[in-house]
Each structure stands twice: as structure tokens, then as C-alpha cells.
N, C-alpha and C positions, 0 to 999 in steps of 0.2 A: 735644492732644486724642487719645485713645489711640481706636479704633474695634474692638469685640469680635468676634466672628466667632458666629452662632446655632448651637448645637452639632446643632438637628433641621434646618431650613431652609439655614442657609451662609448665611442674609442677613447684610446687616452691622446691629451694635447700635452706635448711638451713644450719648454720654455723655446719663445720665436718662432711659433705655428700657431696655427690658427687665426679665426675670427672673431669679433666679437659685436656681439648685437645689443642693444641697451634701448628698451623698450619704453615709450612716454608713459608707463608709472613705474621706472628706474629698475623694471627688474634685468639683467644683465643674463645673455643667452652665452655659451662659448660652442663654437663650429671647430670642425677639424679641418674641414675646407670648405669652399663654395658651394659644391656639393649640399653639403650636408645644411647651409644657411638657405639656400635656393628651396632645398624640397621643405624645409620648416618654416619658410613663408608663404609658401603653398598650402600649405596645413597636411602634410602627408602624414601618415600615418607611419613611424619606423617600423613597426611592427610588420609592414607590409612590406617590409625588403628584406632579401635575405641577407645581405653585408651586414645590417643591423646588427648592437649586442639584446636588444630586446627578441627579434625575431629568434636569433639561436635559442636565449632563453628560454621562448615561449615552444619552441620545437624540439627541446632537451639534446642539444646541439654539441653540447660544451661535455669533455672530457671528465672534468674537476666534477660537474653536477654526478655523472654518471657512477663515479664512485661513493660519493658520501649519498647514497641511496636510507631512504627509510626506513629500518627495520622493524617492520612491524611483531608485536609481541603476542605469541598464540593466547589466547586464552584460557585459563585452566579450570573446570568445571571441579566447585567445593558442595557437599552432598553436609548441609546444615540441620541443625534439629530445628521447629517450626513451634512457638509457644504450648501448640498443644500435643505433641507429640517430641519424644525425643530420638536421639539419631537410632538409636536399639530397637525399636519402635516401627519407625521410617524401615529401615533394612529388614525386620521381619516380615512386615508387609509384603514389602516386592516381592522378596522370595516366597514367599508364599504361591500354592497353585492356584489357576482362576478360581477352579468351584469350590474352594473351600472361602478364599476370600468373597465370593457372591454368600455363601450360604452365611457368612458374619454378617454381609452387611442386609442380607433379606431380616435375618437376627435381630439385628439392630432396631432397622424400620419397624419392624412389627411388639417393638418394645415401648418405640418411641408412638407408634398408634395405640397400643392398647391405654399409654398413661393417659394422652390426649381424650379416647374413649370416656375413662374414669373420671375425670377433670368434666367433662358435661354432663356424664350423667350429674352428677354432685350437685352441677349448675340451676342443672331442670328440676332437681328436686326441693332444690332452696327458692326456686322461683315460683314451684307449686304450692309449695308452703305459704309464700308471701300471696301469692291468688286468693288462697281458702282462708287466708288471713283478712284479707279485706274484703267490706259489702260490697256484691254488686252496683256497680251504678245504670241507671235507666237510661239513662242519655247522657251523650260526650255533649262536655260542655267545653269553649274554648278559651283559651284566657281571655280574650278582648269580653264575651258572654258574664263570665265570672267577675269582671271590672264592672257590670253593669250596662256594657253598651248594647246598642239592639241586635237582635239577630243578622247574619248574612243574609242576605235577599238568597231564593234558592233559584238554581239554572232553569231557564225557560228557552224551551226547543220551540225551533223556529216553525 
């Protein structure tokens, strides 16, 4: 015994009930009654009735849904080590009091300024050197000058 399924309502159609509807590009509808062929030539919407098995669905109507509910899984917060630190590291930290971790990290900065400091002076003195190394020149000359072409016309105020 084959049991059909109502294409407007989702009832079920047993064998010697129902209708049947076969649409001019042969697709085949099955009604439970007139009913349910009437409002789907209408273009109703099943959802908008509440007999429907879609309305119950969409309103969590049905018994069966209300059990097999989705248990959602808590999430469990993992405390990892970080490439540049490891987890011993990490947990000393925290525990640590504020003003001892501020006075590391003022520590820190003032380490990382002073290299920085050193690294320019070094800069400027390798720069002064290359200065006192080479002649003064009288006048900037430009590349296109140096190629030989004529000078820039100079700005003239209106």
C-alpha cells in the first residue's frame, strides 16, 4: 500500500482518495480533497493556514520537533602558548601585579628607545663623514642640466 504525500496540505493520501492534478508540462500535483486543489489553484500560500503541515512546521507546532531539540555545545575556553611566548610565560604574566608589569614594560620601551637612539646617532656620524668627504658643490645642477639641455626658464610673478 503506497501512501502519497498532499502536494497543498503535506497530509497523507491513502490509496482511493484524493485528487489528482497534471499540469501542461506533465508535472502531476496530488490533493487530499478539493479543498486543498481549489486553494493551490488559487496560488494560496499553505503556510498561511493553520490545518497545514507547513504552517505547524514553520510555528514548531508538532510534538516530535519539540523533542529532538538541538543541543547546543558550550564552548570551552583553551589558554594556548603564542609563538612568542610560552603558556609559563603567558600565566606569569597575568598574575603578575599591575605596577610591577607597567614598570617591565616602561623597562622594555626605554630599552628599545635607547637602541633606536644609538642606531642614529651611528647614522649621522657616517653621514658627516660622507659630507666632509666630498667637495662642496656651487650650484645644484639637475639631471636634464647634466645631459646637457638648457636650463629651466626661472618663475616670473605676475
Amino acid at each position: 500500500m503506497k501512501v502519497e504525500l498532499c502536494n497543498f496540505s503535506g497530509h497523507k493520501i491513502y490509496p482511493g482518495r484524493g485528487r489528482l492534478f497534471v499540469r501542461t508540462d506533465s508535472r502531476v500535483y496530488r490533493f487530499v480533497n478539493s479543498k486543498c486543489e481549489s486553494l493551490f489553484l488559487q496560488r494560496k500560500k499553505p503556510a498561511k493556514f493553520d490545518w497545514t503541515i507547513v504552517f505547524r512546521r514553520l510555528h514548531k507546532k508538532d510534538a516530535a520537533q519539540e523533542s529532538s531539540k538541538k543541543r547546543t555545545r558550550k564552548t570551552v575556553k583553551v589558554q594556548r602558548a603564542v609563538v612568542g611566548a610560552s603558556l609559563d610565560a603567558i600565566k606569569a604574566k597575568r598574575e603578575m601585579n599591575p605596577a610591577a608589569r607597567a614598570a617591565e614594560r616602561k623597562q622594555a620601551i626605554d630599552a628599545v628607545k635607547e637602541q633606536k637612539k644609538v642606531a642614529q646617532e651611528k647614522k649621522k656620524a657616517e653621514q658627516a663623514k660622507v659630507r666632509a668627504a666630498q667637495p662642496k658643490q656651487q650650484q645644484k645642477i639637475s639631471k636634464q642640466q647634466n645631459k646637457g639641455f638648457a636650463p629651466k626658464a626661472a618663475a616670473k610673478s605676475r
